[in-house]
C-alpha positions in Angstrom: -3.1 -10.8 -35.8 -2.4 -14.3 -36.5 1.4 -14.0 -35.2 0.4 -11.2 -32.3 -1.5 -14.4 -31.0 1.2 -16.7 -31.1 3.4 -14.4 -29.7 0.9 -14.3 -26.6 0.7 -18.3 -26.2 4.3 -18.0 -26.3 4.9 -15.6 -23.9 2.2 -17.3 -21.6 3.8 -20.9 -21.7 7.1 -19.8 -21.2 6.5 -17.6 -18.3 4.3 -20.6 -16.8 7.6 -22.9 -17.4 9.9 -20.4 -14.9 9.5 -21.8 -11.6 11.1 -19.0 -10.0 8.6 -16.7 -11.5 5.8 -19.3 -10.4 6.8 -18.9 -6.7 6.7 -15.4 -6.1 3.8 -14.3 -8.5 1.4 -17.7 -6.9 2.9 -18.8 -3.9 4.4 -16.7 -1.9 1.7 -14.4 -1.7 -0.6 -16.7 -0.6 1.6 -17.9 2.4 2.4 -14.9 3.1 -1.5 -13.6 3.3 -1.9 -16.5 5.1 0.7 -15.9 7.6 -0.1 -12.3 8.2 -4.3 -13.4 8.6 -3.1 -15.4 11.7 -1.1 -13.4 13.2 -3.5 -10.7 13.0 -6.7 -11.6 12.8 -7.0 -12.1 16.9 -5.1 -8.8 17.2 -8.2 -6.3 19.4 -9.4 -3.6 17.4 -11.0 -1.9 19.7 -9.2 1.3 21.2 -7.5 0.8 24.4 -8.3 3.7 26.7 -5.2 6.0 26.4 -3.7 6.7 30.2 -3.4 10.8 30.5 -2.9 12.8 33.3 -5.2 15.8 34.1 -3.7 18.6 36.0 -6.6 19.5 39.2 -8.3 22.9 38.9 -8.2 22.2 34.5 -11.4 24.2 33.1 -11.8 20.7 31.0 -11.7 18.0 33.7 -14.8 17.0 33.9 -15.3 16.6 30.3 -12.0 14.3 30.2 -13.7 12.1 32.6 -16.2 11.7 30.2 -15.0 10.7 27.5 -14.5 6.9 27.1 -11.6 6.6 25.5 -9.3 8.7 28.3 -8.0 6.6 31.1 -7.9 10.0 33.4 -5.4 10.2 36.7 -5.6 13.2 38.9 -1.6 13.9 39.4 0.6 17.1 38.7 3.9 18.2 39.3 6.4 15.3 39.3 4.4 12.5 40.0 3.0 13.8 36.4 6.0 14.2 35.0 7.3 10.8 36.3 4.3 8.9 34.9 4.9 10.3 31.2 8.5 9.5 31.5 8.3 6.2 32.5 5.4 5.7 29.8 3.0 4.8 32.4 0.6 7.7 30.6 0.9 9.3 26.9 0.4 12.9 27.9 -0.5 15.1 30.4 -2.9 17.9 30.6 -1.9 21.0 32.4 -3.9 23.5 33.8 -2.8 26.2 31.8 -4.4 24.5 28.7 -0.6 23.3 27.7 -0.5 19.5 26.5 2.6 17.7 27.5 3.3 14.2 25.3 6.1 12.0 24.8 5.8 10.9 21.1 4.1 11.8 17.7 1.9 8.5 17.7 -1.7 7.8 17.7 -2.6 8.2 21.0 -0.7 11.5 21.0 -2.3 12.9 18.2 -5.9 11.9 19.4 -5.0 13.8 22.5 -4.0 16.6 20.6 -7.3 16.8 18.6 -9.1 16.5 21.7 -7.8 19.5 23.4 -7.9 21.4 20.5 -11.9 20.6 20.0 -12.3 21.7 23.2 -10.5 24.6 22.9 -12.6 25.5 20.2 -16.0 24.8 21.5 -14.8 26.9 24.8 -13.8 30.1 22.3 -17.5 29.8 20.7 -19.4 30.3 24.4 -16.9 32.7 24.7 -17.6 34.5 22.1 -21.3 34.8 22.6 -22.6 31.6 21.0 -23.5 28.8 21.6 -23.8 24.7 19.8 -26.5 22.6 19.3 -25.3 19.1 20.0 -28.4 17.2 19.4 -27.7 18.1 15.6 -26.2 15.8 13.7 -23.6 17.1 11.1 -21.7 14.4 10.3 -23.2 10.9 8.7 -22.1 8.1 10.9 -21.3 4.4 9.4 -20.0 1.6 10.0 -16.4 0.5 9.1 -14.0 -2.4 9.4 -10.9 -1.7 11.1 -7.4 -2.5 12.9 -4.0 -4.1 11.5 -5.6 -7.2 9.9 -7.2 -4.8 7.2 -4.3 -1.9 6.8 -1.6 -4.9 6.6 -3.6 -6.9 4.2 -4.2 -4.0 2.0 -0.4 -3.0 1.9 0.5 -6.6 0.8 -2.2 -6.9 -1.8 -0.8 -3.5 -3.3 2.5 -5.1 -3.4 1.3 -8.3 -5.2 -0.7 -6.2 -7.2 2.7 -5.1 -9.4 3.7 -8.8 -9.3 3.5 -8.6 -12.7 6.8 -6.9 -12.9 8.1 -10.7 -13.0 6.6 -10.8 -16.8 8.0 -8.0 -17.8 11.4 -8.9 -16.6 11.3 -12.3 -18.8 9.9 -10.7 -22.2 13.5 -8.8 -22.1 15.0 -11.7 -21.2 13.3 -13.5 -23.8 14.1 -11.1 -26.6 17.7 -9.7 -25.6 20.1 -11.8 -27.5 22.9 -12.0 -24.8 20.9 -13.1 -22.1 19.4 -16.0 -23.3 20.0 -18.8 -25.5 16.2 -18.2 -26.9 17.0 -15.1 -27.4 20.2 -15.7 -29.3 17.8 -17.6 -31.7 14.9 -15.4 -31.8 17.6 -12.2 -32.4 18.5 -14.0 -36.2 14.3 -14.4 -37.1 12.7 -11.6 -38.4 10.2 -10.9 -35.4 8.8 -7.7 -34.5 10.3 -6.4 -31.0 7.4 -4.2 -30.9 4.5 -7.3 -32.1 5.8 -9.8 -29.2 6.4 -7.4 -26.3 3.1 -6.0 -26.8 1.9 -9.1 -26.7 4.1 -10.4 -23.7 2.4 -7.2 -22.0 -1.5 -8.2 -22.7 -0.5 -11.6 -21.5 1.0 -10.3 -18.6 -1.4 -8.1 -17.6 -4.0 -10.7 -17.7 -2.0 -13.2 -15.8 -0.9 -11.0 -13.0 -4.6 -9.4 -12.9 -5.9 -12.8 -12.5 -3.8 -13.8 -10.0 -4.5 -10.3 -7.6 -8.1 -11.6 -8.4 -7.2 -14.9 -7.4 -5.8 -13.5 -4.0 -8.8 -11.1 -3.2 -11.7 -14.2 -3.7 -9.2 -16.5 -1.4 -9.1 -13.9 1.3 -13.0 -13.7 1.2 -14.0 -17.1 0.8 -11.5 -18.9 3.1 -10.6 -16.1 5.6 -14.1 -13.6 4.8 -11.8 -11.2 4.6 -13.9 -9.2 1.8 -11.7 -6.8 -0.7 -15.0 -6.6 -3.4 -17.0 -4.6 -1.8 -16.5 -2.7 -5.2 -15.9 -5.0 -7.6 -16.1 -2.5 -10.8 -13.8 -0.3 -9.2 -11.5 -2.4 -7.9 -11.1 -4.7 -11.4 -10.2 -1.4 -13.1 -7.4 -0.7 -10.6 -5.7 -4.1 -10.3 -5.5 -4.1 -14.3 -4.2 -0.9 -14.0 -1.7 -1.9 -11.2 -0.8 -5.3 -13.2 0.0 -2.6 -16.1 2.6 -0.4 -14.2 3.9 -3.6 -12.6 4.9 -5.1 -16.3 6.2 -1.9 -17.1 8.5 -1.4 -14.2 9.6 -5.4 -15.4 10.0 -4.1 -18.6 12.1 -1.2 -17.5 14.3 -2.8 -15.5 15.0 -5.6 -17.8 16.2 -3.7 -20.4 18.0 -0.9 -18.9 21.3 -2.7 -17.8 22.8 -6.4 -18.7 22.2 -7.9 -15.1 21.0 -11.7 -15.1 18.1 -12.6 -14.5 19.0 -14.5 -10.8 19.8 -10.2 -9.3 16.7 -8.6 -11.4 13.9 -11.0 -9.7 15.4 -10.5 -6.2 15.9 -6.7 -6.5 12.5 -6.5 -7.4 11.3 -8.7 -4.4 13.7 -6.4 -2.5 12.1 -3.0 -3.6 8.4 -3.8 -3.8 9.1 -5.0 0.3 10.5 -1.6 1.0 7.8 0.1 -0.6 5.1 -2.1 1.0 6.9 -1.5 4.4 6.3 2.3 3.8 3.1 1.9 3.3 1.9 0.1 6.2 2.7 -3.7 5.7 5.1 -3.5 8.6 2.8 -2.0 10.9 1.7 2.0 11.9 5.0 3.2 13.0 6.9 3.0 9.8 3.9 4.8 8.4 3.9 7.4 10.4 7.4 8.3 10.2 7.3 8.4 6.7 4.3 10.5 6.3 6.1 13.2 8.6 9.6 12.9 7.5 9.2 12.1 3.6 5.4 12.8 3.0 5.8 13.1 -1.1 7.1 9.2 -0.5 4.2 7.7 0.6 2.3 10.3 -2.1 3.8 8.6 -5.1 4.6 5.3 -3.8 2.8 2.9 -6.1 2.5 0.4 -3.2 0.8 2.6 -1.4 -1.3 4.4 -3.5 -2.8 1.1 -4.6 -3.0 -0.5 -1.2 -4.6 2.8 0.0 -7.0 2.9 -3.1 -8.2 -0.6 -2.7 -8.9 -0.1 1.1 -10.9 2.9 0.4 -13.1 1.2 -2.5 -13.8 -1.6 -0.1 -13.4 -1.1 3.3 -14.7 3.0 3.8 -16.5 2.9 0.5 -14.7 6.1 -0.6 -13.7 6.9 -4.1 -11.3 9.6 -2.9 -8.3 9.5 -5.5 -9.3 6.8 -7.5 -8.8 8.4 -10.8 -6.0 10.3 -10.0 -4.1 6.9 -8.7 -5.0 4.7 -12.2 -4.0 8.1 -14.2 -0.8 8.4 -12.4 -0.2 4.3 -12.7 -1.3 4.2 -16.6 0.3 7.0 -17.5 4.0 6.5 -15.8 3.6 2.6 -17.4 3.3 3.8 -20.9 6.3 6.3 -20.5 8.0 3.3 -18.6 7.4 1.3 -21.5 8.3 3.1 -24.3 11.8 4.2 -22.5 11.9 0.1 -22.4 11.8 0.0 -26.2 14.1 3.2 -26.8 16.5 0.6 -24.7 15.9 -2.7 -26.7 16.4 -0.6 -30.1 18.6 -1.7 -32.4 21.0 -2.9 -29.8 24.4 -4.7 -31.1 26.3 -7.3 -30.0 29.9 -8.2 -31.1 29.2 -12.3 -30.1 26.0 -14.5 -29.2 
């Protein structure tokens, strides 16, 4: 127990001694979040109306005009047909019940749902029946919204596995040909096994500390507030901060790079990842969720940026112990495939 410990306070000083590793697990996130909470926070939330045209004699026009969120023009033909083109309008509504649009975006797809709603409600007075609107069947709340939130989510997922810094500098610490420590640790008789076990615990604990870190600066300087559930939420950055290392660990020891291409390719591919998830913005979303929907599915970014916006934001536990199954359970296979790679490895000349 005794050298499990010193094998943690070595494992913490060291990875407080690489500057490199300094920068990108403390201060680039937080210029980063601060960068992306002024540029966004002044961004509206509130949904523009969305310009449609309404073909005269529809069954539905009257209702179009009023609903609130449909900026309705009276036009057919081509005048119809040059609005959408020109992108003066996002669809237009035909009198045969057809919907014309010119994308697969948001405003599109509420248009869809709204003609297919109505659609519905007409085939139930067809049919005999009719609906009692002053019913309430669905619980109503309140919920913060817009880019400021989804973007901030997507980057705390992706600082979140920051911890995949750690686990790239236990290998480095403990592979004799990439390090003169390791060179000298290789000829000692220290368990492989005792010290990255305890890099990991360290590791965990420094990366979950600093997502921690992150989530109170965002509420207290920018009441920006990520712990709504703090229970929850603890449980899901230590299990992020757990995968992260792993993916560290993984990549470390599965080729002979230096360490100067392993920290940028994992800058690199935890940006992609955060892209696809939303830190870019909705469109890159949405085209990955209709091209490449398993993507998104397994995406670690995502599934902890979407997670953590759930817990806190909606108050929805939808997923939650599916995600920190998923994340635990590919770490541990992660990092035992990083030991099978560290094994008994030779080298001809330290």
């Amino acid at each position: 127990m005794r050298r499990f410990c010193s094998h943690m306070a070595l494992n913490a000083k060291m990875s407080f001694k690489d500057k490199s590793s300094l920068f990108w697990s403390f201060i680039y996130p937080i210029l980063l979040l601060t960068l992306m909470v002024i540029a966004f926070s002044g961004v509206q939330t509130e949904q523009k109306p969305i310009a449609v045209a309404v073909e005269p004699g529809h069954p539905f026009a009257d209702v179009f005009r009023q609903i609130k969120m449909l900026d309705v023009k009276d036009v057919n033909g081509d005048e119809a047909f040059t609005l959408l083109r020109d992108k003066d309008i996002d669809g237009i509504y035909r009198v045969d019940g057809v919907l014309l649009v010119r994308g697969s975006g948001v405003n599109e797809t509420i248009l869809r749902e709204i003609g297919s709603e109505l659609t519905k409600v007409s085939s139930v007075y067809a049919a005999g029946r009719s609906l009692d609107f002053t019913k309430r069947y669905v619980e109503r709340g309140d919920q913060k919204e817009g880019m400021l939130y989804v973007t901030l989510s997507a980057s705390l997922g992706m600082f979140a596995l920051y911890g995949y810094f750690s686990g790239v500098l236990i290998v480095h610490h403990m592979q004799a040909n990439l390090s003169p420590l390791a060179a000298r640790l290789s000829t000692t008789p220290i368990s492989r096994i005792s010290y990255v076990t305890a890099g990991l615990v360290s590791g965990v604990a420094m990366s979950s500390l600093q997502t921690i870190g992150l989530l109170f600066y965002l509420k207290w300087v920018w009441k920006v507030d990520y712990l709504a559930d703090p229970w929850r939420t603890l449980l899901l950055v230590l299990a992020a901060s757990f995968f992260g290392i792993a993916i560290g660990l993984f990549i470390g020891a599965s080729n002979k790079w230096p360490l100067k291409a392993k920290v940028p390719l994992g800058v690199a591919l935890m940006l992609l990842l955060s892209a696809a998830s939303g830190m870019m913005g909705p469109p890159m979303r949405l085209f990955i969720e209709n091209k490449l929907p398993w993507l998104n599915r397994y995406n670690p970014v995502n599934m902890i940026s979407r997670t953590i916006y759930r817990l806190n934001v909606i108050g929805s536990t939808t997923e939650f112990t599916e995600n920190i199954l998923i994340l635990f359970i590919a770490g541990v296979v992660l990092c035992v495939a990083s030991l099978l790679f560290m094994r008994k490895r030779q080298f001809k000349s330290l």
